[in-house]
N, C-alpha and C positions, 0 to 999 in steps of 0.2 A: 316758415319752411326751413331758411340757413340753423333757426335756432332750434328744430327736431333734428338736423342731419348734425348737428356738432354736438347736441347730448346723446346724439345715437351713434355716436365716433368714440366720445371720451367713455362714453357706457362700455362699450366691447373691451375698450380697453384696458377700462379697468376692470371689469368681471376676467376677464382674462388672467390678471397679474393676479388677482387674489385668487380664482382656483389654479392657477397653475405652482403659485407657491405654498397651498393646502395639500397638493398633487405629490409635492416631491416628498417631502417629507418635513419631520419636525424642525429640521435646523431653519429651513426657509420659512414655514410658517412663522416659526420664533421670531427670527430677522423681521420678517414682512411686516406684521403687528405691531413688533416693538416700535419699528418705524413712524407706524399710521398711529399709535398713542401717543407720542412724541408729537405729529405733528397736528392733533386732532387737540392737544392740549396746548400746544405754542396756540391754534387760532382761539381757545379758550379764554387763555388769558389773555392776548392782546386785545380781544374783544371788552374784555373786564375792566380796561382802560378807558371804555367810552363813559360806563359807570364810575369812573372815578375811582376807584377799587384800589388798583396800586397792587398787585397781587405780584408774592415772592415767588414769577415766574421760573426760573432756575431752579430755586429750591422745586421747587412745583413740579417742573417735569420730569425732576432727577426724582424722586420720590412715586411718581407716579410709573416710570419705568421698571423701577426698581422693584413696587411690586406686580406688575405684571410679570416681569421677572423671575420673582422668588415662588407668585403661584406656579409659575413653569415651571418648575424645578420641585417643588413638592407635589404638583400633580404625576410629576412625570416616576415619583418615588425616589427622586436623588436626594432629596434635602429632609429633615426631620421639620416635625412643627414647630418647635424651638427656634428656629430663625426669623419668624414673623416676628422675635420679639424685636427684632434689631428696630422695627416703625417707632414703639417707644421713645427712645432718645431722637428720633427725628422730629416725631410729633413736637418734642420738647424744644425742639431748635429753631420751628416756626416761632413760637410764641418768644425766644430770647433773639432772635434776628430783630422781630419787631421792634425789641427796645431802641434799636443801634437805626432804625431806618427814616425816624423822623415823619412818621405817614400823618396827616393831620387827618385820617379815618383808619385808624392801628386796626380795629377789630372789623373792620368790614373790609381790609386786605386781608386777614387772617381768614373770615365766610369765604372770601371769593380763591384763598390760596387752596384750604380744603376742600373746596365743592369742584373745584378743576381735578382733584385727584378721586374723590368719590362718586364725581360724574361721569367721569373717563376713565378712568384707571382700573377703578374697579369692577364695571360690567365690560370692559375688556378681559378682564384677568379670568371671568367666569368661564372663555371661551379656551383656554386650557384643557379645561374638565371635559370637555365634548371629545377632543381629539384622545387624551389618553382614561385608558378604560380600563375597568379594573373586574370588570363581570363580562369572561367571555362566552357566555350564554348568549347575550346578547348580538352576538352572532350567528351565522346562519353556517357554523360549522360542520352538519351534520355527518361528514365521511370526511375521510381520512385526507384525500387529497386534497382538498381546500386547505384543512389544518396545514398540510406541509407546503401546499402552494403561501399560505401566510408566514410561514418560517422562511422559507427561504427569499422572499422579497423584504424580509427586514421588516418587518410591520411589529413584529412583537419586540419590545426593549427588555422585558423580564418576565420571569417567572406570573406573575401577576397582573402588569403595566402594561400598556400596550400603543402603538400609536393608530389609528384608525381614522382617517380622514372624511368620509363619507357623515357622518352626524353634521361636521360639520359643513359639509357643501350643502348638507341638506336644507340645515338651517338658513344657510345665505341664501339659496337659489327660491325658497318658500317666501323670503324677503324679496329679494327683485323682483320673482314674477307677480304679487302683492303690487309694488311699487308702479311697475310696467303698466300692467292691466287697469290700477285706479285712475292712474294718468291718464291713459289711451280714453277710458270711459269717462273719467268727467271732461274728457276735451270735445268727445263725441256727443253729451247726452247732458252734462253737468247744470245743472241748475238750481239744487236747494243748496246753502251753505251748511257745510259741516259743523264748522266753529268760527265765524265770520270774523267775530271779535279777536281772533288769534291768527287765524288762519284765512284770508279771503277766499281761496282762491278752491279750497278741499271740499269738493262738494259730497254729499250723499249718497247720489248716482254714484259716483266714483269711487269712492268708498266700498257699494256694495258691488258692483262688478268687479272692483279687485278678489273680494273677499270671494265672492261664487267661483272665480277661474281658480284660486291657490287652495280654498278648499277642495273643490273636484280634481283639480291637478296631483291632490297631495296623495290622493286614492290609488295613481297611478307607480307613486313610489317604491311601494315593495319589488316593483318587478325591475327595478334599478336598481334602488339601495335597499336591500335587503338586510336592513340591521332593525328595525320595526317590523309591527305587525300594520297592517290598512287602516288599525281602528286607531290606531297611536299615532299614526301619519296625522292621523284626520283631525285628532285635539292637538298636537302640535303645531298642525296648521291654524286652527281657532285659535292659539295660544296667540301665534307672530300677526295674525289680523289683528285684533283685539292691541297687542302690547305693544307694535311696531307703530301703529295706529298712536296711539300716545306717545311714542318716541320720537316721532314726525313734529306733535304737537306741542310736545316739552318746548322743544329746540327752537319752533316757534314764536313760542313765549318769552322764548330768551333773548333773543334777535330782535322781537319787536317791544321788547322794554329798552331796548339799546337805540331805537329807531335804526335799524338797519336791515337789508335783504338778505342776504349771504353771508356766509360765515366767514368766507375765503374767496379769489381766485383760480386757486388752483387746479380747480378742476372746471373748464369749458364747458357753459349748457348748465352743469351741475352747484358750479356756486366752491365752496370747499369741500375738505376729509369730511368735518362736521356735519355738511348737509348729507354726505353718502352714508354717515352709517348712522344716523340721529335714532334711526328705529332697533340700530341693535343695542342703544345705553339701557332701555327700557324694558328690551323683550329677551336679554340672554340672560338676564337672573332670573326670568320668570318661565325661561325654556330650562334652566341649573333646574328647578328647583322639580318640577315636574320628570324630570329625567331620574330625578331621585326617586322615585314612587316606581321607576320602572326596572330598578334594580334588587 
């Protein structure tokens, strides 16, 4: 019972801090992410340590900031494509750091330096692309007054570009209540294992009573966020069951080849950063790429 009322304390509170920094605007989302990649990759690699790894932490998270960073800035249309090339000579600087570091496993700190950046780094960096829009169709502008209620609250950055925060709550809150619901039901009902070998505890029941409540839930979206149509809500909800589902199970995979539970402390009830967003490393390039088909 102590252990539902203190992940049902540190839950609000964090759902709270990440929609209310999607809420304000770009700079805070920026901040806020930059943040949770930073610290969602310090428990990456410290974990990496159990494996013996030895991974070029610093380099590691300065690189993986950086580009979560530069995708901000070029989603946002500030920066040309010509600045990703800057990754090149960094790439090049893992492999000459190596020589200088004496690792007696040099290339499997090298696996474990780049897999904390293309684990983390880069299905963060996809979540960019949700918030600024470049097809405003995909709004539900149809008279005049919205258009100028959206100009004058700052929501448009350009001619083109836009900032639009709703995709992305969307996405998040399609996750928790997923998350919420499977919990609730395989505590209530659970009984077949999901993936026992990886996972003990994720059962079947639980699995699909999440999935019934975020699919039916998602139907009801249009009439809040209004940037989809019912039938788009409904396979992006299939999408975050299905791929959140896997991002759950990665992360477990990872943890239990390390012999350990949690990722982190840091979050009460919840274990770390890593265990709160395990299901977005998996499911926000497979919500990028689908959102593509919608433009």
């Amino acid at each position: 019972m102590n252990n539902i009322l203190t992940r049902s304390f540190t839950g609000a509170i964090f759902v709270l801090l990440i929609v209310t920094s999607i809420l304000i605007g770009s700079i805070t989302f920026y901040l806020t992410f930059s943040i949770i990649v930073i610290l969602s990759m310090l428990e990456f690699y410290n974990l990496s340590n159990f494996a013996l790894a030895n991974p070029q932490k610093w380099l590691g998270i300065f690189t993986g900031w950086l580009f979560f960073t530069v995708n901000y800035f070029y989603a946002f249309d500030f920066i040309h494509v010509r600045f990703f090339i800057v990754f090149i000579p960094i790439v090049i600087l893992f492999f000459i750091n190596e020589l200088y570091l004496f690792h007696k496993r040099p290339f499997t700190s090298l696996a474990y330096s780049f897999l904390g950046i293309i684990y983390i780094a880069v299905p963060f960096s996809f979540l960019n692309y949700f918030v600024f829009r470049t097809n405003i169709n995909i709004l539900d502008i149809n008279d005049i007054t919205n258009y100028e209620y959206l100009i004058n609250q700052n929501i448009f950055t350009s001619q083109s570009i836009y900032y639009t925060p709703y995709l992305l709550l969307g996405f998040f809150i399609l996750i928790w209540i997923y998350d919420t619901f499977a919990y609730l039901t395989g505590i209530l009902i659970g009984k077949h294992r999901l993936f026992e070998r990886i996972s003990p505890k994720k059962s079947w029941e639980g699995t699909i009573g999440g999935a019934i409540f975020t699919i039916g839930l998602s139907t009801l979206f249009p009439y809040f966020i209004n940037i989809l149509e019912w039938y788009q809500w409904l396979m992006f909800s299939v999408l975050i069951v299905v791929f959140s589902t896997y991002g759950d199970l990665v992360e477990s995979l990872f943890k239990r080849s390390l012999n350990i539970k949690d990722s982190g402390k840091m979050l009460p009830g919840h274990g770390g950063i890593l265990d709160r967003f395990d299901s977005v490393l998996i499911a926000s390039p497979i919500i990028y790429i689908y959102l593509q088909f919608l433009n």
